[in-house]
N, C-alpha and C positions, 0 to 999 in steps of 0.2 A: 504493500500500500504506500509506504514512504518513499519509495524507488517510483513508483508510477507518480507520486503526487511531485516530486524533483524534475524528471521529466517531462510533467507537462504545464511544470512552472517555468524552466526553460525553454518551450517552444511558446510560450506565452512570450516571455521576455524575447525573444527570436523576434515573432513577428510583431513587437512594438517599433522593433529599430528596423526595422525592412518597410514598413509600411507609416509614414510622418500620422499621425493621427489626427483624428479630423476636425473642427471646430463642431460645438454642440448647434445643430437647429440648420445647419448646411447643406444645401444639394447636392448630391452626386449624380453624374453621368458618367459611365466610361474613365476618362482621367480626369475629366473634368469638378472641380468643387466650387459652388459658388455658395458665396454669402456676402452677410454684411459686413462692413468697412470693421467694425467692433468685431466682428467674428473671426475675421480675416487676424488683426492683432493678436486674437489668443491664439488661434492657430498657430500666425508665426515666432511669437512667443516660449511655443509648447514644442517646437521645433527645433532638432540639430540638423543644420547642413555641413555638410564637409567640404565644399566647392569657395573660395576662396572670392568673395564679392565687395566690389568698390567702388561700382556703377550704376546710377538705376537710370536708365533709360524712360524719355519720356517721347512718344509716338502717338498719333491716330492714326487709323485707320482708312480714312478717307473715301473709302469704300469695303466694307458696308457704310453707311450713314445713317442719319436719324431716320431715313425715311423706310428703313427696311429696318428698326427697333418697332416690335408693336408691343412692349410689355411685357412677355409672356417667354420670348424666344430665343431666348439667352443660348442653351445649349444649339439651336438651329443654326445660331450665328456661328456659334463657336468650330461646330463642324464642316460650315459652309468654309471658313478660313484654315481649319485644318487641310481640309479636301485641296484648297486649291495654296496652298503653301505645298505640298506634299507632290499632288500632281501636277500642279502646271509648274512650282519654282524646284522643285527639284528638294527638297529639303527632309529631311529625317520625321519632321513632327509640324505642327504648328509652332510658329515664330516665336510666338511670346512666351514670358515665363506667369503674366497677368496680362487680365483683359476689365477695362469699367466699362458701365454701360451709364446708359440717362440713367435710368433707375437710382442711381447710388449704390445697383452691386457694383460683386467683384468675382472674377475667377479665376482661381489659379490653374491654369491654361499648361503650363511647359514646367516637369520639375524643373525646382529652383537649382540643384545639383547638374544638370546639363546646362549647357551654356544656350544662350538665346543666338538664331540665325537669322539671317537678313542681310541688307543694302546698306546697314552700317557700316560695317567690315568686322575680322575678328579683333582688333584692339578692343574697341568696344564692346563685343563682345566676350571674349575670353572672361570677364571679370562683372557681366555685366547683368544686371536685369533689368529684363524687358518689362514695363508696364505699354498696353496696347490701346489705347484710350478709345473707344467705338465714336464713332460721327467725323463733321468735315468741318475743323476749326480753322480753315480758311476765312478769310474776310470777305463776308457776302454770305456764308454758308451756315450750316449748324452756330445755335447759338448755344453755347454749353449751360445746362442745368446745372440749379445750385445745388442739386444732389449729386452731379457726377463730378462739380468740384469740388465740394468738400470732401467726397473720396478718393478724389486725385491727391490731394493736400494730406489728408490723414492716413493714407497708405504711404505716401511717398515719407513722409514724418515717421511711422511706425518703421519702414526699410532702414531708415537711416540710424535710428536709433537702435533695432537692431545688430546693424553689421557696423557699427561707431561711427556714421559720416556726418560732416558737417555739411550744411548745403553750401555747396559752391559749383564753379565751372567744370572743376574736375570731379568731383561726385555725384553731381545730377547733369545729365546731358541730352539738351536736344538732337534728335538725328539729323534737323538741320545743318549741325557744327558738321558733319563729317561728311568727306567727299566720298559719292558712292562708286564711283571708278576702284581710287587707290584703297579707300579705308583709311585715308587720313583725316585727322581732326584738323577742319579748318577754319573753325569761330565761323567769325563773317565775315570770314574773306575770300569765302566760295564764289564761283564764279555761278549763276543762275542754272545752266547746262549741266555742273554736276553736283548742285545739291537739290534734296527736296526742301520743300517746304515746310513740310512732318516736323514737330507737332499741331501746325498749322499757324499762318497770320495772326489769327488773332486770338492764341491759346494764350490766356491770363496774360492778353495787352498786346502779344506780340511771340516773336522765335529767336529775335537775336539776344544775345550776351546780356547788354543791358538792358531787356525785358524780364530776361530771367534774375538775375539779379535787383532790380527795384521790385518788379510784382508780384514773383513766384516764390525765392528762395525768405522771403522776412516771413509769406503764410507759414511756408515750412518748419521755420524756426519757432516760429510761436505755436503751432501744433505739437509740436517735439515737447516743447516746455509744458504743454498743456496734458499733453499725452505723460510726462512723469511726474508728473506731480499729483496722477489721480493712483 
């Protein structure tokens, strides 16, 4: 009895550390876990990764956009982007390692222990996660929700605090900054032709350096602070 009850204490403790555990009240699909921005924090929290992270990537989507969000269709999305990251771009998985929607979820999309793929390049990536933000923050397009930015803010804040980063230019990065040719990071001194526009125009003000740094990196900071102090 003590030999059997040993035994199946250790394939207990086994499949804790094989499989990250899941936040309480969260969706599953497939690989897919989606929850709330709070959910999300305990989760990653309650989490060890062993993949060595110093980048959180900030992207849209651009397509899908708000107009093919109807509520309800999170994993549809999610598979629609897998499907075609997979088959038409040649890739291992879906891109991201996160995905927000209008809603104010979140879903963790690509484990966090594989590195995120894309038109970054690998610098960016080797080190890096991906948040995939859904809709078209171009100027003229999608106007972002105050629920999908507070979750953009309070996840980026939970990452950070996390894996110890401060917001800055080298710890939170627009894929704007990086030429999609070389995979070099080139702020704003990309030339139109090889960068995108990703995270969009007018994600929280704007994509360049001093956008990110007046509008985006002080929310961060003050959610970090908010975020430890509860």
């Amino acid at each position: 009895m003590r030999k059997n009850l040993i035994f199946f204490s250790f394939i207990f403790i086994m499949v804790i550390n094989i499989f990250p555990s899941r936040a309480l009240g969260a969706a599953t699909h497939g690989q897919y876990l989606l929850m709330t921005r709070e959910e999300f924090k305990d989760w990653l929290f309650q989490n060890k990764f062993t993949r060595n992270i110093n980048i959180i990537q900030q992207h849209h989507t651009w397509l899908p956009s708000y107009k093919q969000f109807y509520g309800n269709n999170h994993f549809k999305m999610l598979e629609s982007m897998e499907n075609f990251h997979v088959k038409q771009r040649g890739w291992k998985n879906i891109a991201q390692n996160l995905t927000t929607f209008p809603d104010g979820k979140v879903a963790v999309s690509r484990p966090f222990d594989i590195a995120p793929e894309g038109s970054i390049g690998p610098i960016a990536n080797t080190t890096g996660i991906m948040i995939e933000n859904v809709g078209n923050f171009d100027i003229g397009h999608d106007v972002m929700t105050a629920e999908q930015k507070e979750t953009i803010v309070y996840i980026t804040a939970a990452l950070s605090l996390r894996f110890g980063l401060t917001p800055s230019i080298d710890s939170i990065t627009y894929h704007h900054w990086w030429n999609v040719k070389t995979g070099e990071r080139v702020l704003d001194r990309g030339p139109d032709y090889n960068v995108k526009t990703c995270p969009g125009t007018g994600f929280f003000g704007g994509n360049s350096t001093t956008d990110a740094v007046n509008n985006f990196y002080p929310l961060v900071s003050r959610k970090m602070q908010e975020l430890s102090s509860k």
